[in-house]
C-alpha positions as CSV (number, residue, x, y, z in Angstrom):
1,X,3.2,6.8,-19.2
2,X,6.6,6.7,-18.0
3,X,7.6,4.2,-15.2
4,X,9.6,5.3,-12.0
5,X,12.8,3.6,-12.3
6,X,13.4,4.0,-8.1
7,X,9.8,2.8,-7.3
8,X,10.1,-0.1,-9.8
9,X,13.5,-1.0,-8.2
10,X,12.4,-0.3,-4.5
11,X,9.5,-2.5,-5.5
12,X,12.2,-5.6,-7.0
13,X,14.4,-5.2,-3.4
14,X,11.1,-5.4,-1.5
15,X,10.2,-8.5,-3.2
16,X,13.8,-10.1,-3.4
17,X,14.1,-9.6,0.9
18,X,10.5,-10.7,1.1
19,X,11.0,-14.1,-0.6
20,X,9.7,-13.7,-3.6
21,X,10.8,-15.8,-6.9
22,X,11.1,-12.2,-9.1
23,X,9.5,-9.9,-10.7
24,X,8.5,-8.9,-14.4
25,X,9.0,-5.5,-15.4
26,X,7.7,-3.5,-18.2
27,X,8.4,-1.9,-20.4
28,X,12.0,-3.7,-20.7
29,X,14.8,-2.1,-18.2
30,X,18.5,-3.1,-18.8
31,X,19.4,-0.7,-15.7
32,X,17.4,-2.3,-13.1
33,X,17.9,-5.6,-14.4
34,X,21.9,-4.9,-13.8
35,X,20.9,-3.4,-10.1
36,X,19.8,-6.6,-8.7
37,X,21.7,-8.7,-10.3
38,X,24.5,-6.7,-9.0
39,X,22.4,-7.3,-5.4
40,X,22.6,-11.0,-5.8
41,X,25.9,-10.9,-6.2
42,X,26.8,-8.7,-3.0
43,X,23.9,-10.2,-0.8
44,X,23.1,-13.7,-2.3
45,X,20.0,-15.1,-3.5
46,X,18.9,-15.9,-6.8
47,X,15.8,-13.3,-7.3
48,X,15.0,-13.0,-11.2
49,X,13.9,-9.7,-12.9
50,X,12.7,-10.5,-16.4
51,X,11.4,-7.4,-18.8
52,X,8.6,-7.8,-20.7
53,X,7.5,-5.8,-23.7
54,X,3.5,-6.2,-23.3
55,X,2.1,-6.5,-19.7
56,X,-1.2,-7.6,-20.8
57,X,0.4,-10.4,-22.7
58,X,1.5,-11.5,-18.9
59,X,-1.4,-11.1,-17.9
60,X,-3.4,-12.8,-20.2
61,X,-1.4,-16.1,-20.6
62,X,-1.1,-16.4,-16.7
63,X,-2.1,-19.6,-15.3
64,X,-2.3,-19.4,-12.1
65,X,-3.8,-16.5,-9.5
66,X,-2.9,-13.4,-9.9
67,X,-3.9,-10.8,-7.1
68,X,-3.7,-6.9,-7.8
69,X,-2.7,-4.8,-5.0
70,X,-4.9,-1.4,-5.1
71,X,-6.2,0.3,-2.1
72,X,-10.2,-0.1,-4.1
73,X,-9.8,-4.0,-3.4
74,X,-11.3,-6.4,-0.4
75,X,-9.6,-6.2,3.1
76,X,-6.4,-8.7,3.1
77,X,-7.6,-10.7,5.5
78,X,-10.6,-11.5,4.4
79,X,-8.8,-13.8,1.8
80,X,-5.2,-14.5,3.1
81,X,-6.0,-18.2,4.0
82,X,-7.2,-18.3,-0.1
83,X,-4.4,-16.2,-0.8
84,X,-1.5,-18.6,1.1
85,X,-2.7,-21.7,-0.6
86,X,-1.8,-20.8,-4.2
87,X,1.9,-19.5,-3.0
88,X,3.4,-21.5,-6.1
89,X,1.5,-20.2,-9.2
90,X,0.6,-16.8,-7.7
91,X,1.6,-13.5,-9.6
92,X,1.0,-10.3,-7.5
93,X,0.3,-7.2,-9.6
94,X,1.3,-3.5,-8.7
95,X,0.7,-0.8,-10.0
96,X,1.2,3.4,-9.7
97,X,-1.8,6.2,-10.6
98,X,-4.2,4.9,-13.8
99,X,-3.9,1.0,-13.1
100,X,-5.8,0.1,-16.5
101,X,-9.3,-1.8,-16.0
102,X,-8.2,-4.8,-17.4
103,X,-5.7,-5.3,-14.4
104,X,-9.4,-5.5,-12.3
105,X,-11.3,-7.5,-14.3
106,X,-8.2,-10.1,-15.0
107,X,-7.0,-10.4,-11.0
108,X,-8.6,-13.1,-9.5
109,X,-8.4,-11.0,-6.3
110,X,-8.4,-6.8,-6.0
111,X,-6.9,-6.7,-2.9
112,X,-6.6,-4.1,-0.1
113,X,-4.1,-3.5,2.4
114,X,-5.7,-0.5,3.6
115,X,-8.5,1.1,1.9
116,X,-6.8,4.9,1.5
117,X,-4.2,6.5,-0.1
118,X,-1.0,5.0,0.4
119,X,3.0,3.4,-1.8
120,X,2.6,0.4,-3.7
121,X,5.8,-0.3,-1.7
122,X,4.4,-0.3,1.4
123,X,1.1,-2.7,0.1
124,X,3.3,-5.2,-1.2
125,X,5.7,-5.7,1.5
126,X,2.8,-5.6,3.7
127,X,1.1,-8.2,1.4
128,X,4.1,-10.4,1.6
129,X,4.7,-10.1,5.1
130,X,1.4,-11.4,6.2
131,X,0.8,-13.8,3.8
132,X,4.0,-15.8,3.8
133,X,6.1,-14.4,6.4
134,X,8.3,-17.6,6.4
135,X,9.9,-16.5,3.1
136,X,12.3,-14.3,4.1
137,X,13.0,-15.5,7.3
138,X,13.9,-19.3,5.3
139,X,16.1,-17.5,1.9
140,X,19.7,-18.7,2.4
141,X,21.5,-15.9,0.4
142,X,24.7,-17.1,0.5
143,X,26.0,-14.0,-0.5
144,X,29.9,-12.3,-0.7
145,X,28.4,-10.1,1.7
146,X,26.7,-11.1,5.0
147,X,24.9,-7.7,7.3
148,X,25.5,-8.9,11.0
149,X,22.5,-7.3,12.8
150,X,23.7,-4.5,15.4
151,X,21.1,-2.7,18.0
152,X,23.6,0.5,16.8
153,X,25.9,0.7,14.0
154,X,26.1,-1.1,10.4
155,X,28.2,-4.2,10.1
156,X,28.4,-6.0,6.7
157,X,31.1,-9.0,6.5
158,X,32.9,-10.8,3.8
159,X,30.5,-13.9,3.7
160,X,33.0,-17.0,5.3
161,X,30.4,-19.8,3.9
162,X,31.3,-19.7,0.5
């Protein structure tokens, strides 16, 4: 099945301005891997995407927790307080329609932002809002650019830190 390049990318953006490390990708994708790094460049930040040729291969060798977003999973906040405590080793698992059952039976948590039809996008920026919301908000991006928040208009500077 193919992947949606603009989902897989939205999803890599949502994670970058969220706080997250990066994101593995697969199969391999030269063009999104050039779009945030491009994003890095222009914004800051030092986000990873890494392509991998096997998923399950990920999956399988993963150390630490790994929690699958899917709307079948447990309420969020039943286990955010487990959830926040393994921040460093903690791979977060998205997926589109057919998520294979090995993703289920692997995640150490099938979790559930909302129990109905609804974007990966949304569940994972939801997820990493409420579970570490002091990721974003910490990120120095350091950037060439800098966006100066406006209540009306767009404003995006040369950055005069660097």
């Amino acid at each position: 099945m193919d992947r949606d390049k603009r989902v897989t990318t939205h999803a890599a953006l949502v994670s970058r301005a969220f706080g997250a490390k990066g994101i593995y990708i697969s199969p391999p994708d030269k063009g999104i891997e050039k779009t945030i790094k491009g994003v890095n460049e222009r914004f800051g930040g030092s986000f990873q995407v890494e392509s991998i040729d096997k998923w399950h291969t990920l999956l399988n060798s993963w150390k630490g927790v790994i929690v699958h977003l899917t709307m079948y999973g447990i309420p969020l906040w039943e286990v955010k307080g487990q959830i926040k405590k393994e921040e460093e080793d903690l791979l977060v698992v998205i997926g589109a329609t057919k998520v294979p059952i090995e993703v289920y039976l692997k995640a150490n948590y099938n979790v559930a932002i909302y129990n109905q039809p609804h974007s990966e996008i949304s569940a994972l920026a939801i997820f990493l809002h409420d579970v570490f919301p002091e990721k974003a908000i910490k990120e120095n991006y350091n950037g060439k650019l800098k966006i100066i928040p406006k209540e009306k208009g767009k404003m995006v500077v040369e950055n005069q830190y660097l």
